[in-house]
PDB file of N, CA, C and O in Angstrom:
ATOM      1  N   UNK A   1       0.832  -1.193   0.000  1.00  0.00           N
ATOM      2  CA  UNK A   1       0.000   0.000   0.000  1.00  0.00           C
ATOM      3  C   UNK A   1       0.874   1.252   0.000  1.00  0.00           C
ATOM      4  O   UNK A   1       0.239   2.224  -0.411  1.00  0.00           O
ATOM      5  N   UNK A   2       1.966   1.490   0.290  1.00  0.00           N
ATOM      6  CA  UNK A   2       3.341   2.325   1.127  1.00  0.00           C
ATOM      7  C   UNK A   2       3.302   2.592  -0.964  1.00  0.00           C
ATOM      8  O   UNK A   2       3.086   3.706  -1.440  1.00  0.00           O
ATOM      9  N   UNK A   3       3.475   1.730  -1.574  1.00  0.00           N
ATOM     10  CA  UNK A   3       3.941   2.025  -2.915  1.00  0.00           C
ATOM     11  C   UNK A   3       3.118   2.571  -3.937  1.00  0.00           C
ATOM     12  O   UNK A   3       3.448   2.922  -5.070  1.00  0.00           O
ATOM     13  N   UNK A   4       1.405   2.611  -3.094  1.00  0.00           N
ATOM     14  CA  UNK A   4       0.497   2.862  -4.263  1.00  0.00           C
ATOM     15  C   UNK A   4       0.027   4.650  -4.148  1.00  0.00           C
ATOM     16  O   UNK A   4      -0.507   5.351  -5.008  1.00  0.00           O
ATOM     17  N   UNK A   5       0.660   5.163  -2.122  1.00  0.00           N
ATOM     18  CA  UNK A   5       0.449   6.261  -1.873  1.00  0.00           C
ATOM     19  C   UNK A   5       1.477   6.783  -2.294  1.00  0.00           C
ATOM     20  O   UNK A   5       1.250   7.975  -2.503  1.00  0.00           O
ATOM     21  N   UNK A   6       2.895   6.406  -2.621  1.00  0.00           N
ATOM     22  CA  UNK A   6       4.224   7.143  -3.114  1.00  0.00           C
ATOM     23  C   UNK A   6       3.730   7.679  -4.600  1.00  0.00           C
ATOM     24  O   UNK A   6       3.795   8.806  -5.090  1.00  0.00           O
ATOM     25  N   UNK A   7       3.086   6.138  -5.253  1.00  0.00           N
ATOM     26  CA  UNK A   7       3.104   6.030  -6.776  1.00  0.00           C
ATOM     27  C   UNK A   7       1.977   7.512  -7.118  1.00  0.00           C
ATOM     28  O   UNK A   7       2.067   8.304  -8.055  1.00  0.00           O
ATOM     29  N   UNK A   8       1.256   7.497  -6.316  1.00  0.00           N
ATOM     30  CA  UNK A   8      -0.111   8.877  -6.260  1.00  0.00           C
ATOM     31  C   UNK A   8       0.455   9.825  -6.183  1.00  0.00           C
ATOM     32  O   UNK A   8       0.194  10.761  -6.939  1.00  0.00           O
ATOM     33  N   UNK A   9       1.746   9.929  -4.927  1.00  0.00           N
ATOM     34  CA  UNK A   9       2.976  11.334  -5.156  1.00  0.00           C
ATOM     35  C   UNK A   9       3.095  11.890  -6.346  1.00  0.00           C
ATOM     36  O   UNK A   9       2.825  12.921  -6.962  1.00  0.00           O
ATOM     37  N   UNK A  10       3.852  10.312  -6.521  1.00  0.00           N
ATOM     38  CA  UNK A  10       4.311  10.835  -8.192  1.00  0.00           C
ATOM     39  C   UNK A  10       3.744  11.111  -8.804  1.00  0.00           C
ATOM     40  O   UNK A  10       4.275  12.113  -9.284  1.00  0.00           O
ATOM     41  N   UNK A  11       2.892  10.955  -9.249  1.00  0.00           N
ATOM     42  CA  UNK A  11       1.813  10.912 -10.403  1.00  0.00           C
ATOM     43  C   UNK A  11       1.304  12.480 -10.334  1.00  0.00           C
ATOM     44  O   UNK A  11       1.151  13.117 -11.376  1.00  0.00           O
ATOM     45  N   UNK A  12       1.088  12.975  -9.226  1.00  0.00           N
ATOM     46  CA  UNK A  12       0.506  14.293  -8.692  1.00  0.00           C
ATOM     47  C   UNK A  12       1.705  15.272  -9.083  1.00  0.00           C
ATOM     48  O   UNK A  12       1.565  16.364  -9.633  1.00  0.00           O
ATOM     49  N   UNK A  13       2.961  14.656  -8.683  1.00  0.00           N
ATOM     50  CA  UNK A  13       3.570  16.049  -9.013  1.00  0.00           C
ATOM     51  C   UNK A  13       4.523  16.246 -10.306  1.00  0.00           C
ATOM     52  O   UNK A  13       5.304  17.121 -10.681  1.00  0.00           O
ATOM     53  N   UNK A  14       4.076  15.006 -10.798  1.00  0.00           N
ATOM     54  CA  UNK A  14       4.428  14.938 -12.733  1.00  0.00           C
ATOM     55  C   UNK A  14       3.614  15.638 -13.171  1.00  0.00           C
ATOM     56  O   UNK A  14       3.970  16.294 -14.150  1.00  0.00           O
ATOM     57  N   UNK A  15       2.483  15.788 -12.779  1.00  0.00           N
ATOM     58  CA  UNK A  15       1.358  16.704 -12.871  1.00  0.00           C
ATOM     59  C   UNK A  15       0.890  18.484 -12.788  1.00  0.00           C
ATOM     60  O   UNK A  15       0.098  19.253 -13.331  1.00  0.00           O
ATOM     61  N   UNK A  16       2.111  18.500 -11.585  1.00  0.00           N
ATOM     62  CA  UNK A  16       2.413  19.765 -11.117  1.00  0.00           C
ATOM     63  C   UNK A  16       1.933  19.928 -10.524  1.00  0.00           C
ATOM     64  O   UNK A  16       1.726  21.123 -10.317  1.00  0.00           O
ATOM     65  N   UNK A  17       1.331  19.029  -9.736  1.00  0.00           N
ATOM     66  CA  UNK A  17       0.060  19.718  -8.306  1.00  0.00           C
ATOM     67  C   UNK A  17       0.842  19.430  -7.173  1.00  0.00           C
ATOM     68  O   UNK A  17       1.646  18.506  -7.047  1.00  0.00           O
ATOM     69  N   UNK A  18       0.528  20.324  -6.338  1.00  0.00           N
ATOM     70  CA  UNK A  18       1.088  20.336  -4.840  1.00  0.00           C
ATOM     71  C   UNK A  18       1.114  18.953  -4.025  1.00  0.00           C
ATOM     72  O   UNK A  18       0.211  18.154  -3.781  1.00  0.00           O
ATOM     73  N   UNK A  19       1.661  18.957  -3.891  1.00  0.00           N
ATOM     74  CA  UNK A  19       1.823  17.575  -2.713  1.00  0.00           C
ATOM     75  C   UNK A  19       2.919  17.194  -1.624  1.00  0.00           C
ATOM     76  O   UNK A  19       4.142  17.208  -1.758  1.00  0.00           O
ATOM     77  N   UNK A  20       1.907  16.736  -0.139  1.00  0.00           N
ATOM     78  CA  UNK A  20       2.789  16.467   0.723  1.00  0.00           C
ATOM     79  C   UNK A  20       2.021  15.573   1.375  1.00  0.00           C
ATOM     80  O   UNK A  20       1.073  15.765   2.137  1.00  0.00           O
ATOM     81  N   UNK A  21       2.572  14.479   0.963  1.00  0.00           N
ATOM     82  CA  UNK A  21       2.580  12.713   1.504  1.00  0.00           C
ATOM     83  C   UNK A  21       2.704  13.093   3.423  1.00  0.00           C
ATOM     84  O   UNK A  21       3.639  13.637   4.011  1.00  0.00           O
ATOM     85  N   UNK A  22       1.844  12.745   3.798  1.00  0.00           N
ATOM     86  CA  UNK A  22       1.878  12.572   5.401  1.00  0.00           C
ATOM     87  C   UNK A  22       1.938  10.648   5.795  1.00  0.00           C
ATOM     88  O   UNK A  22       1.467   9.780   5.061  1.00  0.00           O
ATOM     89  N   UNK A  23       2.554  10.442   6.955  1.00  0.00           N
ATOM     90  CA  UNK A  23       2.321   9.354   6.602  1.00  0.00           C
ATOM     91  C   UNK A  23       2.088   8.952   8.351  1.00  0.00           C
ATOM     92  O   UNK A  23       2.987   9.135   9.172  1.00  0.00           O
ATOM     93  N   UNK A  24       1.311   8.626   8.557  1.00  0.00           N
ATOM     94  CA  UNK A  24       0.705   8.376  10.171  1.00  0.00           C
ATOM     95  C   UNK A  24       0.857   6.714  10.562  1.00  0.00           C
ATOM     96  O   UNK A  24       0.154   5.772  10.197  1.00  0.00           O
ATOM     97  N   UNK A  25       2.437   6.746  11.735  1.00  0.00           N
ATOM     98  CA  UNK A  25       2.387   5.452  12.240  1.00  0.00           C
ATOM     99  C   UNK A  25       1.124   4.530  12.845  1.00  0.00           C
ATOM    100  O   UNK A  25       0.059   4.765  13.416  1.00  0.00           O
ATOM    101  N   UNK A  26       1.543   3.852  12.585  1.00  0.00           N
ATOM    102  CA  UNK A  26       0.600   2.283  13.327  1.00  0.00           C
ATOM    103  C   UNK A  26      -0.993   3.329  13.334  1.00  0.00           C
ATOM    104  O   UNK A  26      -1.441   3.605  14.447  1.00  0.00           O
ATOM    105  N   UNK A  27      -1.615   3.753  12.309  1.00  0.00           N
ATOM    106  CA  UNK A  27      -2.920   4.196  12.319  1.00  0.00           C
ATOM    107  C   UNK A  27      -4.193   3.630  11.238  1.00  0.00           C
ATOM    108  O   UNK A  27      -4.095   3.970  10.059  1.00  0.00           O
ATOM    109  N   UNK A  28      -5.103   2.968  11.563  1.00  0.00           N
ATOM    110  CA  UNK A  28      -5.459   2.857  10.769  1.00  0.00           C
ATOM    111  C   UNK A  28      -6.988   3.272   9.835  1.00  0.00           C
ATOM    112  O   UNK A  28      -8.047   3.382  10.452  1.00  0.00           O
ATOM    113  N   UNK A  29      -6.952   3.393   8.929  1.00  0.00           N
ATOM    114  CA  UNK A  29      -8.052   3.746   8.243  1.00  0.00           C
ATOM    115  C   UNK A  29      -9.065   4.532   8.529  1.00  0.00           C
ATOM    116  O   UNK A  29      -9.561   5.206   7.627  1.00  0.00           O
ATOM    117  N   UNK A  30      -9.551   4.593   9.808  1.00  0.00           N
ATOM    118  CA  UNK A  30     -10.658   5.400  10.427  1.00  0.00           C
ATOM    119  C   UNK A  30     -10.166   6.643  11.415  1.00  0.00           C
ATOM    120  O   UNK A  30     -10.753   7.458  12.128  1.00  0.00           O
ATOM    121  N   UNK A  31      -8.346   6.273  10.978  1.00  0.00           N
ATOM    122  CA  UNK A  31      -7.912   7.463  12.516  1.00  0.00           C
ATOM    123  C   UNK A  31      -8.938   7.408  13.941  1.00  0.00           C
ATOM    124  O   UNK A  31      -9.679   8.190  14.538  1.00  0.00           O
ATOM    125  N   UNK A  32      -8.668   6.553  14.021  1.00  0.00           N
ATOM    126  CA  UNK A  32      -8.820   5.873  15.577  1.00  0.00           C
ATOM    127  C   UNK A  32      -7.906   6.470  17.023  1.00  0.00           C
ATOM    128  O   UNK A  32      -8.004   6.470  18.250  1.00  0.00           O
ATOM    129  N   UNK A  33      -7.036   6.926  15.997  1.00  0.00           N
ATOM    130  CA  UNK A  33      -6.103   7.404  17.674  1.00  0.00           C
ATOM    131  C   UNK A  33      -5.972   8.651  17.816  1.00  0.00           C
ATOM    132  O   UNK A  33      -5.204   9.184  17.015  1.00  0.00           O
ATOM    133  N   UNK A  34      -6.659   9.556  18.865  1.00  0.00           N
ATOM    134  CA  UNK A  34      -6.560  10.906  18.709  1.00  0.00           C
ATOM    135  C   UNK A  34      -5.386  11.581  18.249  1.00  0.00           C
ATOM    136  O   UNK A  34      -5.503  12.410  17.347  1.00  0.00           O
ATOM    137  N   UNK A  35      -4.494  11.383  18.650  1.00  0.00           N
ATOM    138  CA  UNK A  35      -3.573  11.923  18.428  1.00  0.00           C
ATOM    139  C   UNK A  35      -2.646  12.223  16.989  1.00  0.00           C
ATOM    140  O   UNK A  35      -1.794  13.073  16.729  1.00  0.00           O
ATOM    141  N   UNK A  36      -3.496  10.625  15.866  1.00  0.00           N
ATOM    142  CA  UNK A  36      -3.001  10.822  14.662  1.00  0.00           C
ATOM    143  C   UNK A  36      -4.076  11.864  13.891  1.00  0.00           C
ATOM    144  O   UNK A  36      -3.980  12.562  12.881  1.00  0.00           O
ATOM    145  N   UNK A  37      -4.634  11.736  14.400  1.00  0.00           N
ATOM    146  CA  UNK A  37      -6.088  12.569  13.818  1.00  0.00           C
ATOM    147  C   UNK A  37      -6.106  14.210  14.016  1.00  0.00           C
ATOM    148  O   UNK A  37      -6.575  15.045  13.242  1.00  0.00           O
ATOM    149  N   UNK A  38      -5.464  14.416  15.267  1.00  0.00           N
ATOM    150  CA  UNK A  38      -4.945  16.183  15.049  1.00  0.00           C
ATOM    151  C   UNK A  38      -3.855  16.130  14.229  1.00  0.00           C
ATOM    152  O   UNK A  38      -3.699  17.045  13.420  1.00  0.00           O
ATOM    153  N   UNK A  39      -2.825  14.948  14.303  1.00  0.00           N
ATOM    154  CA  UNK A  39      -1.792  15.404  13.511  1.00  0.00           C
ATOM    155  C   UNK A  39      -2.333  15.335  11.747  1.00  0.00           C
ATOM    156  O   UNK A  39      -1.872  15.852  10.729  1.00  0.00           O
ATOM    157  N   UNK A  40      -3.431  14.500  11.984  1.00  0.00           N
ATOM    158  CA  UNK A  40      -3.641  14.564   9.815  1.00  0.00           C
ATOM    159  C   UNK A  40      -4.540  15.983  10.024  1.00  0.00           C
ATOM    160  O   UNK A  40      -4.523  16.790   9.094  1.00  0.00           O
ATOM    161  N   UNK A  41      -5.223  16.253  11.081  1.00  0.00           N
ATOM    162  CA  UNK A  41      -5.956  17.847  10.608  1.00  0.00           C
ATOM    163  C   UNK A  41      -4.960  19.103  10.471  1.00  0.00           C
ATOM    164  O   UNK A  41      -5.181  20.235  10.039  1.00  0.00           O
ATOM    165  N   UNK A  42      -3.874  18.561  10.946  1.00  0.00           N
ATOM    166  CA  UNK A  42      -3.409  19.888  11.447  1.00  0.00           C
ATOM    167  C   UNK A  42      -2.471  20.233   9.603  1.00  0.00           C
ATOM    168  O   UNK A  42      -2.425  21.280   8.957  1.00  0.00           O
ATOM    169  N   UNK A  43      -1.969  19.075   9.341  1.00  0.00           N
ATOM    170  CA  UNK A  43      -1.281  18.799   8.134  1.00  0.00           C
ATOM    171  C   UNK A  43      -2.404  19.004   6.991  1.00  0.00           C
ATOM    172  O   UNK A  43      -2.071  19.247   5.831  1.00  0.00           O
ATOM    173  N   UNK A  44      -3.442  18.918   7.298  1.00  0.00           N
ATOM    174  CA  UNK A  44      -4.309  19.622   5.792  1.00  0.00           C
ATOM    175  C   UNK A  44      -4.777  20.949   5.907  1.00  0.00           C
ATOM    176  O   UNK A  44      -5.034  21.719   4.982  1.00  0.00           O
ATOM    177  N   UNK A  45      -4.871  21.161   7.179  1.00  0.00           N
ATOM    178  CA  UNK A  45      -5.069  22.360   7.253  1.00  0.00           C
ATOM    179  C   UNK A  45      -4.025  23.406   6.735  1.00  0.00           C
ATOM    180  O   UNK A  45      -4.282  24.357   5.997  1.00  0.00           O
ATOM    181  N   UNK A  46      -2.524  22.989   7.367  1.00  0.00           N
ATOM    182  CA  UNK A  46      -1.251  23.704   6.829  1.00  0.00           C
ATOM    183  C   UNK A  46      -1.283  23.722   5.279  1.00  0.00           C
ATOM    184  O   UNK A  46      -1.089  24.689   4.541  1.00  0.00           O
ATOM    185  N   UNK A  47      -1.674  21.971   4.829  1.00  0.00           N
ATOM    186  CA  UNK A  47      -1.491  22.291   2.920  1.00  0.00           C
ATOM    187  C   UNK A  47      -2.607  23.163   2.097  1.00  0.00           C
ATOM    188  O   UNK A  47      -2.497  23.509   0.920  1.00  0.00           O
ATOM    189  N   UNK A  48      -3.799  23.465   3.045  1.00  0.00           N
ATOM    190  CA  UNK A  48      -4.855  24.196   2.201  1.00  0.00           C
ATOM    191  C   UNK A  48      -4.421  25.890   2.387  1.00  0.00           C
ATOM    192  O   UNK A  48      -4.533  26.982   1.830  1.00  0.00           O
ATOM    193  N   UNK A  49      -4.062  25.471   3.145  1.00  0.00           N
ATOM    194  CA  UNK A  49      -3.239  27.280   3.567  1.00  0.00           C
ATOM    195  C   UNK A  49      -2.258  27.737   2.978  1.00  0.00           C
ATOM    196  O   UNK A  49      -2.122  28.921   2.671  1.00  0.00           O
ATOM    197  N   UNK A  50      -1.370  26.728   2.731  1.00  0.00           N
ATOM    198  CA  UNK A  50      -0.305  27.161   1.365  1.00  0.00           C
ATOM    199  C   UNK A  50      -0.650  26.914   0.082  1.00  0.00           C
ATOM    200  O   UNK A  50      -0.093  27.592  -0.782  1.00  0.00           O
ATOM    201  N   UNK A  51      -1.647  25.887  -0.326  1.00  0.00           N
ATOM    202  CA  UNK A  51      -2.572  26.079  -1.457  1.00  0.00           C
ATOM    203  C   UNK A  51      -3.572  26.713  -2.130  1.00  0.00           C
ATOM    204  O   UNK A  51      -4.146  26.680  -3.218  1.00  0.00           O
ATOM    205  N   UNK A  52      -3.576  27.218  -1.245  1.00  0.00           N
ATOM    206  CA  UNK A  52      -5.158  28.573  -1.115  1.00  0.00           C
ATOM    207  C   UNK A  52      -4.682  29.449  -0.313  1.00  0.00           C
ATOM    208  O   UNK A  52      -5.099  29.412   0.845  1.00  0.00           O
ATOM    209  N   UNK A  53      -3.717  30.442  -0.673  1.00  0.00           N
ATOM    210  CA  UNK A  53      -3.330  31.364   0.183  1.00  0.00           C
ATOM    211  C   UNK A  53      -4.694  32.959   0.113  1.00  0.00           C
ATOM    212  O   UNK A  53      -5.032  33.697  -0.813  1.00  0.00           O
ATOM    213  N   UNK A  54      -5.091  32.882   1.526  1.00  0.00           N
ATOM    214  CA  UNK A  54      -5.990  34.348   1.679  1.00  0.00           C
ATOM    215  C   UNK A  54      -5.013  35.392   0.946  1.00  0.00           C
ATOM    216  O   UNK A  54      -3.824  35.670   1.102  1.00  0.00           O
ATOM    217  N   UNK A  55      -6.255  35.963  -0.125  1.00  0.00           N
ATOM    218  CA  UNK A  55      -5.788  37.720  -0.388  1.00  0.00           C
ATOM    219  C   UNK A  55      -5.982  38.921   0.479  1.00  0.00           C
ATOM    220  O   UNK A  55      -5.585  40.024   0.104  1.00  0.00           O
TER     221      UNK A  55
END
């Protein structure tokens, strides 16, 4: 699975679109563990903010 989220990297930024692969230990699928779950909000929140910068 490790090779199909890299291979999506790639693919995205052959593309030219922004991308930053997060990758959350021992978590799975439903973000079950608080703690990975602020860390994936906090990380999309940061990429929509440098992707969508306010005028």
């Amino acid at each position: 699975m490790r090779l199909a989220r890299a291979a999506s990297a790639d693919a995205l930024t052959a593309a030219g679109k922004p991308v930053e692969l997060v990758t959350l230990a021992a978590e799975d699928h439903l973000l079950s563990r608080g703690a990975t779950r602020t860390q994936m909000l906090q990380a999309t929140v940061t990429f929509l903010e440098k992707a969508n910068p306010r005028n």
